[in-house]
N, C-alpha and C positions, 0 to 999 in steps of 0.2 A: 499565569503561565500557559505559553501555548505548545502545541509536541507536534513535530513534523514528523505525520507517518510514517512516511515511505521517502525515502532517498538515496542517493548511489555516491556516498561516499568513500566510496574506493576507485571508482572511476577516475582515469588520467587528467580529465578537466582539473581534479581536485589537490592534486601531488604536491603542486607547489608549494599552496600556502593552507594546505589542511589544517594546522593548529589555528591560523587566522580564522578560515571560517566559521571553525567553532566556536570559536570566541565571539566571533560576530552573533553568533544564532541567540549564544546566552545572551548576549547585550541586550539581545531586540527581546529579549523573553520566550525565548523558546527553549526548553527545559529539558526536554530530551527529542532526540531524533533516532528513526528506523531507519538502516541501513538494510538496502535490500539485497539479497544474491537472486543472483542472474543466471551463470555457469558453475558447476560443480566444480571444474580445474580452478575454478578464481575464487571457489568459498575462502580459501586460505585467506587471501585480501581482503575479506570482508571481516572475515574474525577477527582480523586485527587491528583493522581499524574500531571495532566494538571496543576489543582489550585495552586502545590505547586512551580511550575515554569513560570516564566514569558513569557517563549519562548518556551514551553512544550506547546504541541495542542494535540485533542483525536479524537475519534471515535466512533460510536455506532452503535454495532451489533451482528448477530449471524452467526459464523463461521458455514459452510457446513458440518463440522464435528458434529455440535452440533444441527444441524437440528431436527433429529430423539426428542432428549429433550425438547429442546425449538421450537417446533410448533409458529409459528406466526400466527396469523387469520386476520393480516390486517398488515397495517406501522404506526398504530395511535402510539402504544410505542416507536418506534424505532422517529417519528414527535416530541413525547412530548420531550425526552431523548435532543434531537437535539436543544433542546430551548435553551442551557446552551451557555453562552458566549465562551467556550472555547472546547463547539462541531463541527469540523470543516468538517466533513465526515462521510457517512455512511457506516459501514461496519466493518468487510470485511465480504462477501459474496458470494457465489458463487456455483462452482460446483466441486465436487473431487470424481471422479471416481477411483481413484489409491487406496485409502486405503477402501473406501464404509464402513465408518465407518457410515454413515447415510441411507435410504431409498433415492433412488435416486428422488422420485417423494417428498419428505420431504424436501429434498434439492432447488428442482428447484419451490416449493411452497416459499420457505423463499425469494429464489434469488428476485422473482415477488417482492414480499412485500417492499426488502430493496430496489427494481428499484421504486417504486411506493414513496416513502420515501425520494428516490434522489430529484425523480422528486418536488414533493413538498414543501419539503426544499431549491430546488435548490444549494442540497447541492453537493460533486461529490462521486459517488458508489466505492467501493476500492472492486472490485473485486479479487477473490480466485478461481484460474481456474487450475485442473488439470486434465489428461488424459478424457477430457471432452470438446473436440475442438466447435462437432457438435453441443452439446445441449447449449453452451454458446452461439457460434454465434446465433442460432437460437435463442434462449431468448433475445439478447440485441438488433437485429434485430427487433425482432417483437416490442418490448417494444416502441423502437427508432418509429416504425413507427405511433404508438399509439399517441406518447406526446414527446418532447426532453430531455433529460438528459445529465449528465457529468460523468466522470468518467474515470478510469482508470483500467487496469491490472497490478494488483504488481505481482512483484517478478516473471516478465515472464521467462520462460522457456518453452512456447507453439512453435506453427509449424510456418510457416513463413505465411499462411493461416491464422488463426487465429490473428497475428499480422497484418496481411490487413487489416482483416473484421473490428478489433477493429479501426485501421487508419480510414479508411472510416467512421465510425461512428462519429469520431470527440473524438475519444479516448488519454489516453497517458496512454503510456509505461514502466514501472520501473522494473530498471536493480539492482539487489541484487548481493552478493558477488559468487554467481553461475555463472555466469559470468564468473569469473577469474578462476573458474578451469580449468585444465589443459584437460579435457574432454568435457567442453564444446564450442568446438568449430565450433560446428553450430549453439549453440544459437549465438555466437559471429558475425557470419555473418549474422544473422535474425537482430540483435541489430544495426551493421554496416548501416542499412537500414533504420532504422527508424529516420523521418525525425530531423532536429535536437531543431524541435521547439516543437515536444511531446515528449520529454525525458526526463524521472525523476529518482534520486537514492535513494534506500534503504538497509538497512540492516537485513530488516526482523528479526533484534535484537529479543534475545539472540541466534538466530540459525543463520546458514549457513553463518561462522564468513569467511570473503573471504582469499583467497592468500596475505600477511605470515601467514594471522593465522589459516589458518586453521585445525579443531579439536577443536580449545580453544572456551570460550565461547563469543558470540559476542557484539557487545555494537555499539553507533551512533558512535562513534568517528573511527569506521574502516572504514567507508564510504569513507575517503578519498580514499581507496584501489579503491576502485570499481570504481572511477570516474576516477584514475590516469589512470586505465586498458582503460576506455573507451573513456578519449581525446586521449590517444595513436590510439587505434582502429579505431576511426574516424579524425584522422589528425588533431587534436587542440591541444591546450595547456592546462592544470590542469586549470587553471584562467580561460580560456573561458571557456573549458567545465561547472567549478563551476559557472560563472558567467548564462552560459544560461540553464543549469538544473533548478537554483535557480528559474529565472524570470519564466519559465516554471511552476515551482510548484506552484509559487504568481497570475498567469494568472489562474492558474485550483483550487486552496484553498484560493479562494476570501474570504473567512472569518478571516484569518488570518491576522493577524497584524504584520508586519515586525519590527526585533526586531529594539529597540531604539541605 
C-alpha cells in the first residue's frame, strides 16, 4: 500500500469526478490520501471531502500565500478546527519567498501560530518552504528549542542544508512528482540521502502531475510514479519502498486509522 501525503481534493479540478478518482487511487494501491487545507473560509470543503471517504484524512490551515488575508492572532482556530475526528495535520504552512505573494513578516507570523498549534494538538506541521532556506531553519529551530513538535517538509525541492536541518529536528521528508523530472537531478541526489526511515510520498495533487504525465492534471493515484522513481534511486524494490514510506507516514499521522 502506498499513501499520498499531501493532496487538494477539494480543489475545483477535482468536482467532477471526485468519487472516480478515488477509486482510481485504491485501484493503483494507494490506501489512504491527505487532503490538505489551504484557506480557513474553504476548511469546510476540505472536511467534507475527508467525511465523505473512509480513507480520505484532512488538514488545517493557512497557506504562506494567504498570509497577508488571513492574519492569525493566535493557533486557538487552527486547535478548535483540529478537534474533528478526521483532522489529522496542521497546515500547510510556511514560508515562500519565490512568488512573495504575502508580507514576508505575515507569513512567518502564521508559520509561529500553526508551529504552536502542532505542538498543542501534537498534531505533525505540513510545512510549505520555498526559496526561504534561512528563515525556515531558523523558525523550526527556535520553536523546536521552545517545546517539541512533529512535522514534516512536503514536496521538498529545498538545498541539501535545509534537508539536514529539518533531519536533525526529527523531521520527514516528502518526495512529489518533482522528483522525476528530468531536471531535477540534484534534488534527486539530496532525496538519495535522506535516511530511509523519514521518507514520505505525495502528489501535491492536482499540480506537478510526475513523469509520464507530466502537463496533465494530477490526481493520488500517480503517486505510484514518484515511489517507482524513488525505490529505483535508492536500490529497493516498488514493495519495499511502498511498504516503508507507508509505515513512515502511520509513525508521523498517528491519528490516522489504517484502512480496514
Amino acid at each position: 500500500m502506498l499513501v499520498d501525503s499531501h493532496c487538494h481534493l477539494d480543489f475545483k479540478e477535482f468536482a467532477a469526478e471526485l468519487d472516480d478518482v478515488v477509486a482510481r487511487a485504491k485501484a493503483a494501491g494507494v490506501g489512504v490520501c491527505v487532503s490538505i487545507g489551504t484557506k480557513l473560509p474553504q476548511f469546510a470543503g476540505v472536511r467534507a471531502v475527508a467525511e465523505r471517504f473512509p480513507d480520505v484524512w484532512c488538514s488545517v490551515g493557512v497557506h504562506p500565500h494567504e498570509a497577508e488575508h488571513e492574519p492569525l492572532d493566535g493557533p486557538a482556530v487552527l486547535i478548535e478546527h483540529a478537534k474533528h475526528p478526521k483532522v489529522v495535520g496542521i497546515g500547510e504552512s510556511g514560508l515562500d519567498y519565490y512568488y512573495e505573494r504575502s508580507p514576508r513578516e505575515a507569513q512567518r507570523s502564521n508559520f509561529r501560530h500553526h508551529i504552536a498549534a502542532a505542538r498543542e494538538t501534537g498534531l505533525p506541521l505540513i510545512v510549505h518552504t520555498r526559496d526561504a532556506d534561512d528563515d525556515t531553519i531558523d523558525i523550526l529551530e527556535d520553536e523546536m528549542a521552545r517545546a517539541p513538535f512533529t512535522g514534516l517538509l512536503h514536496c521538498f525541492t529545498g538545498t541539501r542544508r535545509l534537508a539536514e536541518a529539518a533531519l536533525a529536528l526529527g523531521f520527514y521528508i516528502s518526495a512529489s512528482g518533482i522528483a522525476t523530472f528530468k531536471n531535477s537531478a540534484e534534488l534527486r541526489a539530496v532525496l538519495k540521502d535522506v535516511p530511509p526511515d523519514r521518507l514520505l510520498v505525495e502528489t501535491d495533487a492536482p499540480f506537478l502531475a510526475p513523469i509520464p504525465h507530466r502537463g496533465k492534471r494530477n490526481e493520488p493515484s500517480f503517486v505510484v510514479h514518484t515511489a517507482a522513481m524513488l525505490a529505483e534511486l535508492t536500490g529497493t524494490t516498488p514493495e519495499a519502498l511502498a511498504d516503508r514510506t507507508t509505515e513512515n507516514f502511520f509513525r508521523l499521522f498517528t491519528k490516522v486509522a489504517r484502512p480496514q
